[in-house]
N, C-alpha and C positions, 0 to 999 in steps of 0.2 A: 402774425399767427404763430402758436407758439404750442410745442406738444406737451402732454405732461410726463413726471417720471414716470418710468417704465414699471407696472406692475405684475409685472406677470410671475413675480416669487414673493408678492407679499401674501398674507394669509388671507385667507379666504372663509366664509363663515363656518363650514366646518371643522377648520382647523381652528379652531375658537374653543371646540365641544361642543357644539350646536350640533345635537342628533337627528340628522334626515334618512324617511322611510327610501327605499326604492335603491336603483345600480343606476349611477351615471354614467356617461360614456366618459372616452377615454379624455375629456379637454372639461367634461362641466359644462360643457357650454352648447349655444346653438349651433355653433360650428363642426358641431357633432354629426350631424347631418349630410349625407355626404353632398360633395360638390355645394353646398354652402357656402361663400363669400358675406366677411363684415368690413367695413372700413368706415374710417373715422375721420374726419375735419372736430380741430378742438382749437376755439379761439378764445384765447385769453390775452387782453390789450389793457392797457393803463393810457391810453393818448387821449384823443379828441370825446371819445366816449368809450367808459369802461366797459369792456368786452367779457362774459365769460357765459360762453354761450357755442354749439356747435352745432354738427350735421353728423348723422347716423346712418350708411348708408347698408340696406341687406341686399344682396343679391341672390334670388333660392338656388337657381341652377349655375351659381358663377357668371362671368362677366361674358364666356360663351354663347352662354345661353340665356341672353336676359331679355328675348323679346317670344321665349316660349311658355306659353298657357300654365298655370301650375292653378288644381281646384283650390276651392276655398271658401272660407262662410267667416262671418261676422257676427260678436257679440257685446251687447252695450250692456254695463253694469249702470251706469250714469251718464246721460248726455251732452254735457256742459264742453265740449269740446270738438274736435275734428279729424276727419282723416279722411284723405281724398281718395275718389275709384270707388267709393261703397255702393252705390247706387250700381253700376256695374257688376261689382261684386255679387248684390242681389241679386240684378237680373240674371247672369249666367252663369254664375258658380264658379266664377273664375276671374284671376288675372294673367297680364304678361306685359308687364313693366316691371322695372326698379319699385324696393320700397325705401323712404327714407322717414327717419325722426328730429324733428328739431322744434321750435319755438314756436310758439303761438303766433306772431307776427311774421313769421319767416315761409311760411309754407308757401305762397307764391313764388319766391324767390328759387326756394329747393326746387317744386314742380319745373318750372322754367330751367333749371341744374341738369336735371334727370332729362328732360327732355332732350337737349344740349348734345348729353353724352351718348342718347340713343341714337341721336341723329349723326355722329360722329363713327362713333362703332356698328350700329344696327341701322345702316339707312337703308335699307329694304322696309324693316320695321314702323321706320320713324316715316317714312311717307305714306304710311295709311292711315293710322291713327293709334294717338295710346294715352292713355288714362295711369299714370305714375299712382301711386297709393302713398302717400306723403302723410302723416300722422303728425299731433305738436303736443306740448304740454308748456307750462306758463314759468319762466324764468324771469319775469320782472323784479325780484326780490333783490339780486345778485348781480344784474344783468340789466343795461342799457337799450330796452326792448321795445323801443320807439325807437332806434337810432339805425334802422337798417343794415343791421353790421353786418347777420348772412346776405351774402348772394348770391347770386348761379353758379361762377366758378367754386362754391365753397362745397356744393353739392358734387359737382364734377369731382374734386379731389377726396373725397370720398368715396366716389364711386369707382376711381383707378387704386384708391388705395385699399380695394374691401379685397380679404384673401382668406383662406380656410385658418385652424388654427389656435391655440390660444387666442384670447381676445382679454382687452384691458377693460376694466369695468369701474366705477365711481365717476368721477371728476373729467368723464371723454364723451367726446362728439355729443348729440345731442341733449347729452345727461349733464354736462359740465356747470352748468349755474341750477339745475335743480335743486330739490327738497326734498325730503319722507320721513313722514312722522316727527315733524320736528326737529331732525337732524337734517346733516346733509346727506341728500340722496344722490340721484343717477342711472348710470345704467347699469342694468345686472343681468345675467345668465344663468342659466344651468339647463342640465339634461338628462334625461332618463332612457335606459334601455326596455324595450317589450319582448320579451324572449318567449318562444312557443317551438320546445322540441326542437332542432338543427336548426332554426331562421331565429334571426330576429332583427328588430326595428328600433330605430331610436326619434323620439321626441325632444325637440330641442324649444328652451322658451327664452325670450333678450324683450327685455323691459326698459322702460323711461321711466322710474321711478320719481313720480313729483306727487303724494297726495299722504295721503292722512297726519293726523291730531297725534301731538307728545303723547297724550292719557289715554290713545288707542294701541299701541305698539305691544303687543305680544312674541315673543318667540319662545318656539317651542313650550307652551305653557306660562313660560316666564314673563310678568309683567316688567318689563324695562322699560319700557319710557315714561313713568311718571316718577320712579325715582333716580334718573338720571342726573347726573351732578352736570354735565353738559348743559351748559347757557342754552336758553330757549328765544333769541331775540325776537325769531321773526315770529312767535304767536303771543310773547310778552309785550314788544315794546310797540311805542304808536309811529311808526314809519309808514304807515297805511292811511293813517289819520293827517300826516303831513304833505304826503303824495298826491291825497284828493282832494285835499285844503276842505276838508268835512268834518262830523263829528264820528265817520263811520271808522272800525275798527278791522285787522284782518279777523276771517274768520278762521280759525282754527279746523285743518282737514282741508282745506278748498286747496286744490293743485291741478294734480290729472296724472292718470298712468293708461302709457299704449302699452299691452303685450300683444307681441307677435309669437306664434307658436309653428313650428314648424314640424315636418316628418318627412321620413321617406316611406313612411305605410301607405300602400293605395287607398284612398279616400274617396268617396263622393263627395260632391259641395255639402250637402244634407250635413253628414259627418264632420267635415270640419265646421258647422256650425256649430257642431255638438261639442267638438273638442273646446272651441272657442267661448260657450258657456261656463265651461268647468274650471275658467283661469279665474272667476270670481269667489270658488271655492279655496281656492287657493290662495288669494289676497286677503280672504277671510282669514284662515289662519294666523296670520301676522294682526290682524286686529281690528282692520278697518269696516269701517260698515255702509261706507258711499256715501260720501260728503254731497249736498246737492250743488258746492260747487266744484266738485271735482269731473273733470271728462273721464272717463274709464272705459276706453274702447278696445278690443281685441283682436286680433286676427289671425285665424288658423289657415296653413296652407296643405297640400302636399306637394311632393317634387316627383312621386310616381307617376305612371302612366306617360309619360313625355313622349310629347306630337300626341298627344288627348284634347278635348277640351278645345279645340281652337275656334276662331273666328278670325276666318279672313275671309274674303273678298274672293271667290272663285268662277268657274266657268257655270254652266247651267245645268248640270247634273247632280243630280241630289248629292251628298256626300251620308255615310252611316260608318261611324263608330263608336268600337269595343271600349269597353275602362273596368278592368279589374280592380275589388274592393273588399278590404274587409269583411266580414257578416257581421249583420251588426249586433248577432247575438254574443260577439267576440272584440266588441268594442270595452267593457271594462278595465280591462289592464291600460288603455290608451288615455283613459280618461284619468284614472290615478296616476299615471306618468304627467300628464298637465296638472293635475293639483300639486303635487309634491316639487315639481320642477318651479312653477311658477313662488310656494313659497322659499323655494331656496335662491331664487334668483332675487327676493326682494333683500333677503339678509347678505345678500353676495352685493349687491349694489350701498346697501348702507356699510359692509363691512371694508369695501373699498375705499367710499369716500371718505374725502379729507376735508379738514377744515380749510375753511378759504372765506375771503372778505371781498365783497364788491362793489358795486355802484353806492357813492353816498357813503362809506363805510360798514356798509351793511355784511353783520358776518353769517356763515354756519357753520354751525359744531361740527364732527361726526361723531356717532355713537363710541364712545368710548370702549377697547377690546377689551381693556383690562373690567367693565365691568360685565361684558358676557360672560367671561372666563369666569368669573367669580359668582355669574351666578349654574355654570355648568361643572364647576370644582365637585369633583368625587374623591373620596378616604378623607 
């Protein structure tokens, strides 16, 4: 298991020229958020079966507080995919586990991870029951994804290594053998401030960038990816056709993207549903239009209200509580902070990643910087 270099002073899609609406907090990132924890397992092996594939672990309230209630709602752009706790989610508007991102074939393994580590730190927690929220998206391209490579411990060390903070984005944790748009994709971040007179609130968004077609990629207006000089192997060549011994082809756009959305603005579940539809506006932006095989699942949380929202196991007296919330006639600025955040974290995930080659020889490009710059060149 191997880390990759340290990015936290390469440039980032703004510093490209890529003009985005809105004030992000002080990191760009989810991390923005306060008491936030991210951490990262990045596994890249060359031995028995080529490896480039990880675990993404969030923690909302830090590693503290990981067995306390934070609301929340759920939104599917396309269902072609997964993400564990949703059925929970629905029914109470809330969770209080670990979330992690990783591989389509791995999610048992990470669940099983999370679980490990609740039961090690939270075992008050871990003896009644808990529903982890695990999310995946498809890295077979890259990535030896029948070879069980994550497993529980991979989850674990991500979950002691998640901390507030810059955070690395491209070619880490469960981003590392991704796609998007025909480049190499990953993971990406960013965040927006809500200011209202002396208070304000930040929304932070961390994506798994694995889904849309070269000839969809938009930024900022700009169509880039269909005249990208960047090699397009995996929607050109027939590695798809050789892998299923068929005459079937990849489809161009098939991948999946989890955004997870965070705040520290009090929320009801209701609201972050709301929040969590509005990351599809923002995906729009960049180009995509919902591959049907792409998963696109999202999820919005809050970190306010703490000790809200619980479910445990108590004595025989009713319990009744408070939860302060936004109005929701003052929910707009929240929702443009999730569109704007969401498309900057897609170009912060392709502007990080790097080219890399993996299972079979199979390579991906990334977007070339030098031709954003050149299509954001002013005088």
């Amino acid at each position: 298991m191997t880390e990759p270099h340290d990015a936290r002073d390469a440039p980032r899609a703004r510093d490209l020229g890529i003009p985005f609406d809105g004030e992000p907090g002080t990191w760009n990132s989810i991390t923005d958020v306060p008491g936030l924890e991210v951490g990262y397992t990045t596994i890249i092996e060359d031995s028995s079966a080529v490896a480039r594939t990880g675990v993404t672990a969030i923690l909302p309230r830090g590693k503290g507080a990981a067995g306390q209630a934070c609301a929340a709602g759920i939104a599917v752009l396309n269902g072609n995919g997964e993400l564990t706790g949703r059925s929970w989610i629905e029914e109470a508007g809330q969770f209080q586990a670990p979330i992690a991102i990783t591989n389509s074939h791995a999610v048992g393994a990470v669940h099983t991870g999370i679980d490990r580590w609740m039961a090690t730190h939270h075992p008050s927690v871990a003896a009644q029951w808990m529903l982890p929220v695990v999310g995946e998206t498809w890295d077979g391209y890259l990535n030896s994804i029948n070879a069980e490579i994550v497993r529980p411990e991979h989850a674990v060390a991500a979950l002691d290594a998640a901390a507030s903070g810059p955070i690395l984005e491209g070619n880490v944790g469960g981003g590392t053998g991704m796609n998007c748009y025909g480049f190499k994709g990953g993971t990406g971040t960013a965040s927006r401030l809500v200011r209202s007179g002396e208070r304000s609130w930040t929304v932070g968004v961390l994506m798994q960038a694995n889904f849309g077609s070269r000839a969809e990629l938009r930024v900022s207006g700009h169509s880039l990816g269909p005249g990208s000089q960047a090699p397009n192997p995996m929607e050109d060549g027939d590695w798809f056709e050789r892998d299923t011994r068929s005459g079937m082809h990849a489809v161009p756009g098939a991948g999946s993207v989890i955004v997870i959305v965070a705040t520290d603005a009090p929320m009801l579940p209701d609201q972050c549903r709301a929040l969590a539809r509005r990351v599809s506006l923002g995906l729009a932006r960049t180009g995509t239009t919902g591959s049907h095989f792409s998963g696109d699942i999202f999820l919005a949380f809050s970190t306010a209200n703490q000790g809200g929202l619980s479910s445990r196991m108590g004595g025989a007296e009713i319990s009744v509580e408070q939860l302060e919330h936004v109005a929701w006639g003052s929910m707009d600025p929240f929702y443009r902070a999730v569109v704007e955040a969401t498309e900057e974290a897609v170009l912060n995930a392709l502007v990080a990643a790097r080219d890399i080659v993996g299972r079979e020889g199979h390579a991906s490009y990334a977007l070339p910087h030098d031709e954003i710059r050149a299509a954001f060149a002013t005088g």
